[in-house]
C-alpha positions as CSV (number, residue, x, y, z in Angstrom):
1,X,-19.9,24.3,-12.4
2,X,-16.3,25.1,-11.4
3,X,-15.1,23.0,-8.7
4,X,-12.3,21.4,-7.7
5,X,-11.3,18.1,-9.0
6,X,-8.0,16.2,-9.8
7,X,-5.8,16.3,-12.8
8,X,-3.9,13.3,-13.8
9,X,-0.5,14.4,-15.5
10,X,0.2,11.5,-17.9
11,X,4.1,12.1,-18.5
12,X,4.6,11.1,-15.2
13,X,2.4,8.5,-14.8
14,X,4.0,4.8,-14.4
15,X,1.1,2.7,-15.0
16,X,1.1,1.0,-11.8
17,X,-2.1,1.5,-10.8
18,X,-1.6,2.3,-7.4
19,X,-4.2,4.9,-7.8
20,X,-7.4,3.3,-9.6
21,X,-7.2,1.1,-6.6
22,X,-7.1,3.5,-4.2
23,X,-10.2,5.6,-5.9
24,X,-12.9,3.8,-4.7
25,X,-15.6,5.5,-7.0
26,X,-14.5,4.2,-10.1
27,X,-12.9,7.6,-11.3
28,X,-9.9,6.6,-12.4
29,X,-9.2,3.9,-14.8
30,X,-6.1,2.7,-16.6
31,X,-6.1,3.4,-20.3
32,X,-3.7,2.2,-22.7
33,X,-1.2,1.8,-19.7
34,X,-1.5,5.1,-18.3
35,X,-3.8,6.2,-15.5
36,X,-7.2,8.3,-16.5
37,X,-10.3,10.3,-15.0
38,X,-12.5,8.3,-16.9
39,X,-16.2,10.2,-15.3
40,X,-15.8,13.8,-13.5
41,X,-19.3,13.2,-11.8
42,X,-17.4,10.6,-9.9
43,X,-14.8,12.4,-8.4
44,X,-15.5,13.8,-5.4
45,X,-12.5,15.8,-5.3
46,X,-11.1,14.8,-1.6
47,X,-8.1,12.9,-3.3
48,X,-7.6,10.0,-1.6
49,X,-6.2,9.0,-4.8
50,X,-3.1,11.4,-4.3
51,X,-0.9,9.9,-1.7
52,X,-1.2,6.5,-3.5
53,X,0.4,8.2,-6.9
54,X,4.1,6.9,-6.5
55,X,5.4,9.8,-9.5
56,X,3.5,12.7,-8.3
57,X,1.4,12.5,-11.3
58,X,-1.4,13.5,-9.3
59,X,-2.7,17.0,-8.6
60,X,-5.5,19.3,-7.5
61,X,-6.9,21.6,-10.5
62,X,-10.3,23.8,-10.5
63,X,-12.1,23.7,-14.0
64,X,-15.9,23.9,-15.5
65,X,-16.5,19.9,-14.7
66,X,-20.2,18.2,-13.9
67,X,-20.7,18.1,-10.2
68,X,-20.1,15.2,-8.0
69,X,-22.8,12.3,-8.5
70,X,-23.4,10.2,-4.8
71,X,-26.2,7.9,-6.4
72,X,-24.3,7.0,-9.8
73,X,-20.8,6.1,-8.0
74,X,-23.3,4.2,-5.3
75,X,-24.9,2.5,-8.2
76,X,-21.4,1.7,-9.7
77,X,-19.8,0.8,-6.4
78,X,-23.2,-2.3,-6.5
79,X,-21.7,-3.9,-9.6
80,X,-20.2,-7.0,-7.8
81,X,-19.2,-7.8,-11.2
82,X,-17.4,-4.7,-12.6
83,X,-13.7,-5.7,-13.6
84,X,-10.8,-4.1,-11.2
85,X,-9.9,-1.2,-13.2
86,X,-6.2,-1.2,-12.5
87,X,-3.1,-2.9,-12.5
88,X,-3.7,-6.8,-11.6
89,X,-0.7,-6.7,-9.2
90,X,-1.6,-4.0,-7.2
91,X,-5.1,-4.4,-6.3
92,X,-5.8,-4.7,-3.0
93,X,-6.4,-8.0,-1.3
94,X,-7.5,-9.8,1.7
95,X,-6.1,-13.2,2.0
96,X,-6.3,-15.9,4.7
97,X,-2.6,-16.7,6.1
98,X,-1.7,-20.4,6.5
99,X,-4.5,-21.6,3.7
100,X,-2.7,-23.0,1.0
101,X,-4.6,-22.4,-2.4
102,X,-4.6,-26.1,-3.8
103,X,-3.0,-29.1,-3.3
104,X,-0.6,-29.9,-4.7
105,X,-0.4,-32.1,-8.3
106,X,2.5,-34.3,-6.9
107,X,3.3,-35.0,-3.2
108,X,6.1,-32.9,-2.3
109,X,7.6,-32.5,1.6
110,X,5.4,-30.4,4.0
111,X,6.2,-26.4,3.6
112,X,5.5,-23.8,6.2
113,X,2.3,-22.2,4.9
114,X,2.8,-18.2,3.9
115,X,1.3,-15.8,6.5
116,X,1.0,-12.9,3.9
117,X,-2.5,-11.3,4.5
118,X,-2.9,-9.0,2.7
119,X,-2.0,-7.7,-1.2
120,X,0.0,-6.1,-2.3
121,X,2.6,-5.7,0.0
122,X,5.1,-2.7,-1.9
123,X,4.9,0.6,0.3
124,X,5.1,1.8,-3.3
125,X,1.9,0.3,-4.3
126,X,-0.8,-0.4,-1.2
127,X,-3.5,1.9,-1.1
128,X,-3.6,4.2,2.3
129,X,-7.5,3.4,2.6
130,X,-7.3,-0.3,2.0
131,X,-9.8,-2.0,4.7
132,X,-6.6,-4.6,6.1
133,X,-5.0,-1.8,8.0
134,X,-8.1,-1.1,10.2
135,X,-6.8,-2.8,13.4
136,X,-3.7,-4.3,12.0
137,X,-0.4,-4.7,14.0
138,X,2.1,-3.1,10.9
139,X,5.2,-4.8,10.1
140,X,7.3,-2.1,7.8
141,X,10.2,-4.7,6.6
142,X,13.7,-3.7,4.2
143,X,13.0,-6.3,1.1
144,X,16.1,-7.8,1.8
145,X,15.3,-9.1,5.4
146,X,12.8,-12.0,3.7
147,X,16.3,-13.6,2.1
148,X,18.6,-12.8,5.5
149,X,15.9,-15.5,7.6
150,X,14.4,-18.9,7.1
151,X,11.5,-18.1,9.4
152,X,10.7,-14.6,8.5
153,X,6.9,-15.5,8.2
154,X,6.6,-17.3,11.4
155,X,9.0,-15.3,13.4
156,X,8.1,-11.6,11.8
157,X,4.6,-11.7,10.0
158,X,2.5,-14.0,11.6
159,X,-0.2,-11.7,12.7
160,X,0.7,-8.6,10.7
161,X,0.2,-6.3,7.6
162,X,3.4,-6.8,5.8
163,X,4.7,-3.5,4.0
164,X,8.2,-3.8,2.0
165,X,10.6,-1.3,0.3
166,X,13.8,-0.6,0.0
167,X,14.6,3.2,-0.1
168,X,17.7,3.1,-2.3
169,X,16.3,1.4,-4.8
170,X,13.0,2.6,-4.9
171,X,14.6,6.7,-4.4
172,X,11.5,7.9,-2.4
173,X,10.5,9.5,0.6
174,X,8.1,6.4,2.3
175,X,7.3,9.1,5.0
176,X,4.3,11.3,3.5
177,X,3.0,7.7,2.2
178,X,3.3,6.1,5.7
179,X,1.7,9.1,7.6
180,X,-1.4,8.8,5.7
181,X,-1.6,5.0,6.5
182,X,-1.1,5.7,9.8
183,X,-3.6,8.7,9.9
184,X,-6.6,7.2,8.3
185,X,-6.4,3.9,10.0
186,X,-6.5,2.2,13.4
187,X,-3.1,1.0,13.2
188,X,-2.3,-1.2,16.3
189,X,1.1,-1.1,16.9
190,X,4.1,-0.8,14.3
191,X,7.4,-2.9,13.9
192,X,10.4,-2.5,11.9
193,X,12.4,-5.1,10.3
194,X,15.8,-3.7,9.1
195,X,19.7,-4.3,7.9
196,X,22.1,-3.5,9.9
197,X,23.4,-1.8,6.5
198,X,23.4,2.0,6.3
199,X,20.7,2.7,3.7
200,X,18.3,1.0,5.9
201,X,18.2,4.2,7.8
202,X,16.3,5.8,5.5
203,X,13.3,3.3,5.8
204,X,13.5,3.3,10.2
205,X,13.5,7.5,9.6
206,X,10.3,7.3,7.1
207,X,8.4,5.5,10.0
208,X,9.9,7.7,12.9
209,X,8.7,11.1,10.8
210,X,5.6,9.1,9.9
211,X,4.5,8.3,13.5
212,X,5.4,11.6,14.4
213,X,3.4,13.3,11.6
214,X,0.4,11.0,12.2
215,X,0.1,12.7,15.6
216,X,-1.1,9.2,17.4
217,X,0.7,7.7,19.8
218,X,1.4,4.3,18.5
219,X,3.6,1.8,20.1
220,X,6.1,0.8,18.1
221,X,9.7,-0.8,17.9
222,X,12.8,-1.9,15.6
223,X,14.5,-4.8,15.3
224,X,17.9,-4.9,13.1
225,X,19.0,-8.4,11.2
226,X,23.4,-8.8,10.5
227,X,23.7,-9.7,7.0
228,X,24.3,-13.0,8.1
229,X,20.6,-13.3,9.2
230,X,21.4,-12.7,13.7
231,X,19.3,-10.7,15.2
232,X,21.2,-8.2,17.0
233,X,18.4,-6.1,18.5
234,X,14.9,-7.8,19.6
């Protein structure tokens, strides 16, 4: 049957990843580093898998393919044991904030424990459907704001989804990615965590356009850290 279905353009594929997680029938693997549709019957051709792609590799196409098979990707989706089929480090992840993993060998002074809950925590890399944003208070934070405070977990993600990025170095657009978080989730509330150095602009504009694009009305707010770690808006 022709039908539409997505076409995975390898050239521009990274690796990452960021879309084999995000597919949550199985139809995309990773494949000698590179991102493949490994079943057609799986796809179900509504493309959640797009907004994750990071390169654009990602498309819509309409081609002779075998139609879209509920019961198999049900039956796959039972496999409690089936490897993740993408990158290790961006699979998505729950984790409990303040539970350490293990003790440790030697004694060593008491540390504040991490309140990251969730991975991973790259705009570049979460999946927009991942189950941690349904009813999560979003904290959008420049990379470089961890490093400017000491108590940037107690103070800033204690009791938030933590997404990073850095738009200069990363030279994307977070905005279409954002929107579709927001859209497709019961985001709570949103906060941003900026420089107060220029190209942090262009990570406070992603989430203005994305809360506008969303079309929810979502309370949300900024706060801007000196290089030097002050806060000088709070």
């Amino acid at each position: 049957m022709i039908r539409k279905i997505i076409e995975i353009e390898e050239e521009k594929c990274n690796g990452c990843g960021a879309c084999a997680a995000a597919c949550h029938e199985g139809a995309i693997g990773m494949v000698n580093g590179k991102a493949k549709l490994l079943r057609d019957d799986y796809c179900d051709g509504l493309g959640n898998c797009l907004p994750a792609c990071p390169t654009g590799a990602i498309t819509f196409t309409e081609r002779e393919a075998a139609a879209y098979d509920e019961a198999a990707v049900q039956a796959h989706q039972q496999k409690a044991a089936a490897p993740f089929a993408g990158c290790p480090g961006s699979r998505a992840q729950t984790l409990q904030p303040g539970v350490p993993k293990a003790a440790p060998a030697v004694p060593v002074a008491p540390v504040a424990p991490s309140q990251l809950a969730q991975w991973p925590v790259q705009i570049k890399l979460v999946p927009v459907n991942a189950p941690y944003f349904n009813g999560a208070r979003l904290l959008v934070a420049a990379d470089c704001t961890a490093f400017a405070r000491a108590d940037f977990h107690e103070r800033f993600m204690q009791g938030h989804v933590t997404l990073i990025g850095c738009p200069k170095l990363d030279g994307v657009d977070y905005a279409e990615k954002l929107t579709e978080i927001l859209r497709r989730n019961e985001i709570k509330s949103v906060r941003v965590l900026r420089m107060e150095v220029p190209c942090c602009g262009g990570l406070e504009h992603a989430v203005q356009t994305a809360l506008r694009n969303s079309g929810k009305m979502i309370p949300w707010q900024v706060d801007t850290l000196a290089t030097n770690g002050e806060i000088l808006s709070d």
